[in-house]
C-alpha positions in Angstrom: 0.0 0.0 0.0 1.3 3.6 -0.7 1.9 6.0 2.0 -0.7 8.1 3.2 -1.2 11.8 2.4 -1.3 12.9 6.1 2.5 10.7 6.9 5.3 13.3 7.6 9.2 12.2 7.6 11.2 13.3 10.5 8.5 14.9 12.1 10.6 16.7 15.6 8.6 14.6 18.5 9.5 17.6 21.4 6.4 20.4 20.5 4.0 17.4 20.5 4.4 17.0 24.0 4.4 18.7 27.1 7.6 18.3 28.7 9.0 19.6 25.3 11.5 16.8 25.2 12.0 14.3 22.2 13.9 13.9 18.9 12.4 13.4 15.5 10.5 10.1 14.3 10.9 8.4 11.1 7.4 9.2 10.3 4.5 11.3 12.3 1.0 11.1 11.4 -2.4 13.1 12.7 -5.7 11.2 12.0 -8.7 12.7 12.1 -11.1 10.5 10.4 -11.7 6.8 11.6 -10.5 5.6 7.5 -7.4 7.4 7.9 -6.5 5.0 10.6 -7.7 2.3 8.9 -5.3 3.2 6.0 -2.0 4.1 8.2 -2.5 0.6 10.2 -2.4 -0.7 6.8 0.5 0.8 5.4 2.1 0.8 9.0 1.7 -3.4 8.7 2.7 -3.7 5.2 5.9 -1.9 6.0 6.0 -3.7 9.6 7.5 -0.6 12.0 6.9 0.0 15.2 4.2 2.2 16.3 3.5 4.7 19.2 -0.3 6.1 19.5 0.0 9.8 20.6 -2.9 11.7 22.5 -2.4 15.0 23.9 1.4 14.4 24.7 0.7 15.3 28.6 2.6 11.9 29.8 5.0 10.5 27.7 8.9 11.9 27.4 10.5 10.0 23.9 14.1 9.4 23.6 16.4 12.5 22.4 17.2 10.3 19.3 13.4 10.3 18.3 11.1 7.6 17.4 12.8 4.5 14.8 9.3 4.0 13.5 5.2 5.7 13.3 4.4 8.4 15.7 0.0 8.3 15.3 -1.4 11.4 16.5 -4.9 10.5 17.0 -7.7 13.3 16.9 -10.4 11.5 16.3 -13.3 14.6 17.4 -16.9 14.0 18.6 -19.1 14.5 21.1 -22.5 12.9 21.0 -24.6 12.0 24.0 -27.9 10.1 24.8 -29.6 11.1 28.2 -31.5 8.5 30.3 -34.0 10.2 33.3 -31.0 10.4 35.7 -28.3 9.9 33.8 -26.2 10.7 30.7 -24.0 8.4 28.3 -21.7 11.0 26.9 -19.2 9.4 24.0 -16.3 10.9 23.1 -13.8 10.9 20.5 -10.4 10.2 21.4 -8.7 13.2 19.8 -11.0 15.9 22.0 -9.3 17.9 24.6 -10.1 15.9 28.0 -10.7 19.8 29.9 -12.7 20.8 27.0 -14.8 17.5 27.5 -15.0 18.4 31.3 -15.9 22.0 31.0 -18.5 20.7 28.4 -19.8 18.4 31.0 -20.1 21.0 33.6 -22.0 23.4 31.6 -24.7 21.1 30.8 -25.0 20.0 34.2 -23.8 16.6 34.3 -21.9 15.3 37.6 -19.0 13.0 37.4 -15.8 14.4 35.8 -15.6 18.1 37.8 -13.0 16.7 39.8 -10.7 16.2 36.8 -10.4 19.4 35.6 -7.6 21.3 34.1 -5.8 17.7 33.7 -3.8 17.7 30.1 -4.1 15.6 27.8 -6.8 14.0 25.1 -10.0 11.8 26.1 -8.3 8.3 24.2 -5.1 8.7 26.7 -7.2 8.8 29.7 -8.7 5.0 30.1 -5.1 4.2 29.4 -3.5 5.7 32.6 -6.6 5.6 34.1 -6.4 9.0 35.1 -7.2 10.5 38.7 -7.1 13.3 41.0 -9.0 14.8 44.2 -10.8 11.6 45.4 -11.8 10.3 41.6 -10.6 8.1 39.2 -12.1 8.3 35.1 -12.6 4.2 35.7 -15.5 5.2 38.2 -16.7 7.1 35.3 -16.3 4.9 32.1 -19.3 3.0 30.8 -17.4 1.6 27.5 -14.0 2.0 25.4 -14.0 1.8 21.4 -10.9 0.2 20.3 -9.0 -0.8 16.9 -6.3 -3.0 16.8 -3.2 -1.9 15.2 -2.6 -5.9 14.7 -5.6 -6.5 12.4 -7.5 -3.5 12.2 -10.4 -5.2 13.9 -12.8 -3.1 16.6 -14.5 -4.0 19.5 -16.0 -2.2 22.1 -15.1 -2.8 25.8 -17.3 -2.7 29.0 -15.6 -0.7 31.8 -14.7 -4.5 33.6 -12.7 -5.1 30.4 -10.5 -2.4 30.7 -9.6 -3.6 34.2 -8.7 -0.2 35.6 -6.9 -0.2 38.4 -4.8 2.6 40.4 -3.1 4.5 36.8 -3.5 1.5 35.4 -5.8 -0.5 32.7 -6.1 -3.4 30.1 -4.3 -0.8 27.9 -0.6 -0.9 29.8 -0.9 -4.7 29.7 0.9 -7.1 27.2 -2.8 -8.2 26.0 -4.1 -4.9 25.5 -0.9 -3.0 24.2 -1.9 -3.1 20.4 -5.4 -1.8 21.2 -6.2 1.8 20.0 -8.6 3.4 21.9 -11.1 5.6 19.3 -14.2 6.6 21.7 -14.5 6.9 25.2 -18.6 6.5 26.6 -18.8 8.0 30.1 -21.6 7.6 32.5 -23.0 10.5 34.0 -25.2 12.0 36.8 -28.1 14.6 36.5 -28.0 14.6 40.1 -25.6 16.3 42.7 -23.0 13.9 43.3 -20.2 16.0 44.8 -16.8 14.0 46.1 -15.5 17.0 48.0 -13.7 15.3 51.0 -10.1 15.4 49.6 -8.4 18.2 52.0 -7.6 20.4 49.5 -11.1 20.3 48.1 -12.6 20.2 51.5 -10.7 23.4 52.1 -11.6 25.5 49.2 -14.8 24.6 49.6 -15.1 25.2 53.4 -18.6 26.6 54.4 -20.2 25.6 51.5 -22.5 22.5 52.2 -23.9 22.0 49.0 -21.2 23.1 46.4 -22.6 23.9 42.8 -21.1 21.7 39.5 -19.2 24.8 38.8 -17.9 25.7 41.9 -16.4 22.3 42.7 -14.9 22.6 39.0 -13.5 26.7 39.5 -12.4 25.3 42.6 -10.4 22.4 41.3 -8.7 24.7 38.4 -8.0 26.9 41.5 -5.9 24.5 43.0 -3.9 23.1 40.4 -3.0 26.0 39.0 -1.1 26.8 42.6 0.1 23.4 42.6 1.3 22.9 38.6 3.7 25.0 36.2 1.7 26.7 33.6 2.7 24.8 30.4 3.0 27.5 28.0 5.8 28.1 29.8 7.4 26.0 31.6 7.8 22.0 30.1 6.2 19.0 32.3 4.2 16.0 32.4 2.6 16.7 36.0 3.0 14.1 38.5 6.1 11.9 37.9 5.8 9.2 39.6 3.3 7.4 41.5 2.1 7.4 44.8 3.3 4.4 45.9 1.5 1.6 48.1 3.0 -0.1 51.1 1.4 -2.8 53.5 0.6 -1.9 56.9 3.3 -3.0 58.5 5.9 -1.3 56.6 3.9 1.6 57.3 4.3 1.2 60.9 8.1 0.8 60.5 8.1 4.0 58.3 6.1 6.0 61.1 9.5 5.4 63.8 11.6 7.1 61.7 9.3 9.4 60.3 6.5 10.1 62.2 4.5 12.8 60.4 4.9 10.5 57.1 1.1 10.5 55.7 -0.5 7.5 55.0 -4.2 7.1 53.2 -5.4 2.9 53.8 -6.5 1.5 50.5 -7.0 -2.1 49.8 -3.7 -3.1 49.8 -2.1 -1.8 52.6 -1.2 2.0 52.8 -0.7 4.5 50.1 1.9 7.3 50.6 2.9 10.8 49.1 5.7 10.5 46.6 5.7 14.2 47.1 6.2 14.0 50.6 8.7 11.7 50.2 10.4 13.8 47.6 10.3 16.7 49.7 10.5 15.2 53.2 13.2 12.7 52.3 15.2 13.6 49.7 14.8 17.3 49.8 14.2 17.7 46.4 11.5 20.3 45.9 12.4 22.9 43.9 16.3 21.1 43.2 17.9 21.7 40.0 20.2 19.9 38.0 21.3 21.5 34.5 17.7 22.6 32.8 15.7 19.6 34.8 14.2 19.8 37.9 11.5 19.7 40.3 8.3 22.3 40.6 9.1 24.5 43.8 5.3 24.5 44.4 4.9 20.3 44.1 8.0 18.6 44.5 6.2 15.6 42.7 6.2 17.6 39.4 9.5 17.2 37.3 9.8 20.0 34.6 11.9 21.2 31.7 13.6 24.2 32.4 14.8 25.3 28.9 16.4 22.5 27.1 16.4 19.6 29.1 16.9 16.1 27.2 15.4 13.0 28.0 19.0 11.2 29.4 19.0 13.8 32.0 15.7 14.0 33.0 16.2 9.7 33.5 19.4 10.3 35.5 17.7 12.8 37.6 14.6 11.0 38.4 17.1 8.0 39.0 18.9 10.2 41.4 16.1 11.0 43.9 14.1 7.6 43.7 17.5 6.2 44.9 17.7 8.2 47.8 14.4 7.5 49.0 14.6 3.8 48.4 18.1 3.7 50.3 16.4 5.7 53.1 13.3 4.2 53.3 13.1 0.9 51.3 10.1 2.4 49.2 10.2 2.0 45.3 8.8 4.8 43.2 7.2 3.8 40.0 7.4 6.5 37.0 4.1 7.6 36.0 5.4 9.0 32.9 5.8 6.9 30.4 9.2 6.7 28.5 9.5 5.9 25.0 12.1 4.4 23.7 14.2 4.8 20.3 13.5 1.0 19.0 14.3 -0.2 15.8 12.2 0.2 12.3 11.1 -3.2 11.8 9.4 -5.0 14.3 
């Protein structure tokens, strides 16, 4: 099969993200339209490179070499929604802006993604990472996922169970779900007040206010993160870098007689901590600087490009402070960003 009109050659990989970091890949691609997919997974197979599906760019770093292979850009638009007497299934395409799809949400009323405002990032990348922030994760949200397969082109749609979300996890991030494109995301929404207000931060903001409306919970969200995160037309990052991680109970306890303000939230599976806290607490790292990386000084969880930062340093710093706080503490911290690396052109 030919190549596609829309393929570029040695397309720079850095502007299409948010950290800003990246070298070129051998060929870039936006798709707009469900048969230019189609076509590029054709030609993409016929050819047999590697692939990399691309959202918004708001949590992925590539290599400073680039990309040996097909960068897919996918912005896939749409928003169409069928409303039930309570409720609301909203479906999205994966290409729309995921704040414009919450600000769109809020407007009309419906309850269920405030809490996610002012993330970056598109609506496909969000089942992926299963996204989450001030007491919700999308997974609690999600009624279906549309999918392609960038094996065989086939599509199916999967139930929320299927994607087996999990904490920034899914389906998606698994070896059995890896080639799976997401195309449309259906969310499940509430006509009704449904307000999850009890994290602190929102609890604070929000204090004296019994019955917050949609668009307060959603200003007040924005209001917070914009103290918390870097504003990205200025300063490169991908948000939270690592994970908060989870320890059991008992290595919780052990923490607490070395450190005993360390805070500690009981999930599940034991006890999940603050990789900020630990960044800040233990390593001292908020705000620290090495070359043009570095950590935010408002959110020492936050990593950011400071000018020109590459992706080598950025992996030797990160490197660098989860060291420390394993030596210190015995805790691993799992990158929430995902790295890309350079691979070859044939697969």
């Amino acid at each position: 099969m030919p190549r596609p009109e829309c393929v570029k050659e040695q397309e720079p990989l850095a502007p299409y993200t948010t950290f800003k970091i990246g070298g070129p890949a051998d060929f870039f691609a936006s798709v707009t339209t469900q048969t230019e997919l189609n076509d590029l997974l054709l030609w993409e197979n016929d050819n047999q490179f590697d692939i990399h599906v691309l959202g918004g760019g708001s949590n992925v770093v590539f290599a400073d070499a680039g990309f040996r292979g097909v960068v897919v850009q996918l912005c896939l638009p749409g928003i169409k929604t069928v409303e039930k007497e309570d409720a609301v299934f909203v479906s999205v395409g994966a290409g729309v802006e995921w704040d414009e799809l919450v600000a769109y949400t809020t407007v009309h009323g419906w309850w269920g993604l405030e809490n996610l405002s002012a993330i970056p990032g598109s609506v496909g990348a969000a089942p992926i990472q299963n996204i989450g922030a001030y007491g919700v994760e999308v997974g609690e949200r999600i009624e279906s996922v549309r999918v392609v397969s960038a094996a065989d082109r086939t599509e199916q749609v999967l139930s929320a169970a299927d994607c087996q979300f999990g904490y920034r996890d899914s389906i998606f991030k698994q070896t059995v779900g890896r080639d799976l494109i997401v195309t449309e995301v259906t969310f499940k929404l509430s006509k009704q007040p449904t307000p999850v207000t009890h994290y602190p931060d929102v609890a604070a903001a929000l204090a004296g206010n019994a019955t917050p409306a949609l668009s307060e919970i959603r200003e007040a969200i924005v209001a917070i993160r914009a103290k918390k995160f870097p504003d990205l037309t200025k300063i490169g990052t991908a948000g939270s870098f690592f994970k908060n991680p989870i320890v059991s109970r008992e290595q919780y306890e052990i923490l607490k007689a070395s450190y005993p303000n360390i805070p500690g939230h009981v999930v599940d599976e034991g006890v999940k901590l603050s990789a900020a806290w630990l960044i800040d607490t233990v390593a001292s790292a908020r705000g620290a600087r090495a070359g043009d990386v570095g950590t935010h000084q408002h959110h020492a969880l936050v990593f950011v490009n400071h000018a020109y930062a590459t992706a080598a340093a950025l992996d030797v710093f990160a490197h660098e402070i989860a060291d420390t706080i394993k030596n210190k503490t015995g805790v691993t911290l799992e990158r929430e960003v995902n790295f890309i690396a350079e691979k070859n052109n044939k697969k």
